[in-house]
N, C-alpha and C positions, 0 to 999 in steps of 0.2 A: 748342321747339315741343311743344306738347303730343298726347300719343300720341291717335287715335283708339279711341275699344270700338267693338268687333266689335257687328256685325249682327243681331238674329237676325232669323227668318223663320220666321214662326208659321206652320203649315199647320194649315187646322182647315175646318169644315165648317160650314155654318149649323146651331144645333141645331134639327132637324128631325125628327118622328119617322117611323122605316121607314132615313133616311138616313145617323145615325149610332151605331154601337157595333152592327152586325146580329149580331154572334155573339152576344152581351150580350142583344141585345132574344129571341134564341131561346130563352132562359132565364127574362128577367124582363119580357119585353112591349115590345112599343115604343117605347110614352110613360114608364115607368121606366128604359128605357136611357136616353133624351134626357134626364131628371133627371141621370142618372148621369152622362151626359157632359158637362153644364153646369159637376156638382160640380167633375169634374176639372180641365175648361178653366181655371176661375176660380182652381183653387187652383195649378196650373200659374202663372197669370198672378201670383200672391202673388208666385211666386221670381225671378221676371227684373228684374236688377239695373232701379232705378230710373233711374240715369243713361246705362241703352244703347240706341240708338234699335231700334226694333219695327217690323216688316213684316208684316200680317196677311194672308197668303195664302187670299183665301174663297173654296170649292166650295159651291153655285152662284155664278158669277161674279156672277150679278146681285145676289148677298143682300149687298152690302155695306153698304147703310144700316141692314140687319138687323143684320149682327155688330156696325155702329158702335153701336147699341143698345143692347145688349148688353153690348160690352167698355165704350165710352167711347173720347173722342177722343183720348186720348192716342199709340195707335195710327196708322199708313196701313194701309189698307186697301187691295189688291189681287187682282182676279181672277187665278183661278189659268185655267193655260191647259189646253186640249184637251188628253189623251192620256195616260199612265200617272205615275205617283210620279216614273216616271224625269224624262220629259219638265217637271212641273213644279219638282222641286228643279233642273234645268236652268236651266231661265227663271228662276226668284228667284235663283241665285245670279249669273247672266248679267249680270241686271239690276241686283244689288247691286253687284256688285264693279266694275261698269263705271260705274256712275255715283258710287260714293264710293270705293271703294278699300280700304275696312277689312275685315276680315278679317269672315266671315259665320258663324252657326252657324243650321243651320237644325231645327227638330223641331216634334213636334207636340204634342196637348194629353194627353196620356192616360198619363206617366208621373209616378205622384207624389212618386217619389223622387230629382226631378231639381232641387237645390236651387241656389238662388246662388254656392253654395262651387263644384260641380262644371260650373256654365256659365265660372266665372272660372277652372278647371281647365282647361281646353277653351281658353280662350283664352290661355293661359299657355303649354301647350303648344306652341301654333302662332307665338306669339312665339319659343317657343326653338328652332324650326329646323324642327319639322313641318309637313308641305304639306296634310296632309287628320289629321282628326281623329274615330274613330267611338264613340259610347258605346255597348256591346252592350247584348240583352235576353236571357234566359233560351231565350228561342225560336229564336233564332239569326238574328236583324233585330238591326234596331240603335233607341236613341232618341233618337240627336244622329247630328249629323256637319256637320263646318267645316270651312274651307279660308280661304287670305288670297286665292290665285287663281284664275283660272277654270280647272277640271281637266277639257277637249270627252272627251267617251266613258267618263268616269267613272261618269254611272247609267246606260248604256244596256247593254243584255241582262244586266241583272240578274233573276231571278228574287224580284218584288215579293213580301210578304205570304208567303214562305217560310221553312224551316229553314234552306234555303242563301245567303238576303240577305247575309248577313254574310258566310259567307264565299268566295263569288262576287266582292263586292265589294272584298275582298281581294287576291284573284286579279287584281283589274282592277288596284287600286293596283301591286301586282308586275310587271305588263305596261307599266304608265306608268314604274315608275321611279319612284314618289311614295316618299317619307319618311312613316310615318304610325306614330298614336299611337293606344292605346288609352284609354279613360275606363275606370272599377270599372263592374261589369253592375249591369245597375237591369231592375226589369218594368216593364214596363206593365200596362194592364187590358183584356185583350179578351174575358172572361167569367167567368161570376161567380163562380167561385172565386177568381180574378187580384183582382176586384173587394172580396170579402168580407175578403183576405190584406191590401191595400195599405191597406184604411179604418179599419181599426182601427189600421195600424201609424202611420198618417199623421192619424188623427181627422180623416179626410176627413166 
């Protein structure tokens, strides 16, 4: 029988100006951060293998025909639900794993050093015996994180958008009992130094 790929699950935002990259837009303006966050999204979207099915997790729930716009149908499109990071990588992975069973990886649009090799890394790992899988950032978040099952209390009292996401999130794995693996550290871009570093090195 042939094996299933993993999942991922795009969290991403409609590009909006005011609503996405606000550290970023404090530096370079609104409507230049939203350029910037398009750059990323799209080239994000270049590296996710072509044969793995995509879950586009949209903030505003309603902007979906917006992002389908945007991305293109190849994509689902999904409202993301009420309540913090925790709450919706909750729901998308609830929702994946219960309705297909393949192992999930869920991130967002904004690191650009997150290439095909290392999403198939992520999944390799969790084939070979890991229950959760986190890729770090330089800030002490993370820019992945997978699982094949549903892990109840794994993001909740996490401290989002922090130095200690990561390793809070740690803490929680060693409390579960999970098996888990780390990814090599990648940035992301949350201002524009982060932004200036990653475009040149990626010809974003």
């Amino acid at each position: 029988m042939t094996k299933m790929p993993p999942r991922i699950l795009l969290f991403l935002k409609a590009p909006r100006s005011g609503l996405v990259k606000t550290r970023l837009a404090k530096d370079v303006g609104e409507e230049k951060s939203c350029r910037i966050y398009r750059q990323l999204v799209e080239h994000q979207i270049k590296q996710l293998p072509v044969d793995w099915p995509v879950d586009v997790y949209v903030e505003p729930p309603e902007a979906l025909d917006e992002m389908e716009a945007w991305l293109g149908s190849r994509f689902r499109y999904v409202g993301q639900c009420p309540g913090d990071l925790g709450d919706r990588l909750q729901q998308g992975c609830q929702r994946s794993l219960r309705r297909k069973g393949s192992a999930v990886l869920c991130l967002g649009g904004d690191c650009p050093g997150l290439s095909e090799a290392f999403l198939r890394q992520a999944a390799q790992v969790l084939e070979e015996g890991a229950e959760v899988v986190f890729g770090p950032t330089p800030d002490g978040g993370y820019y992945l994180v997978g699982m094949k099952k549903e892990q109840p209390g794994l993001f909740t009292g996490i401290p989002w958008s922090s130095s200690e996401t990561l390793s809070v999130s740690l803490q929680k794995t060693r409390s579960l009992g999970l098996k888990v693996a780390l990814l090599p550290e990648l940035s992301d871009v949350d201002t524009l130094a982060d932004w200036e570093r990653e475009r040149r090195k990626f010809q974003i």
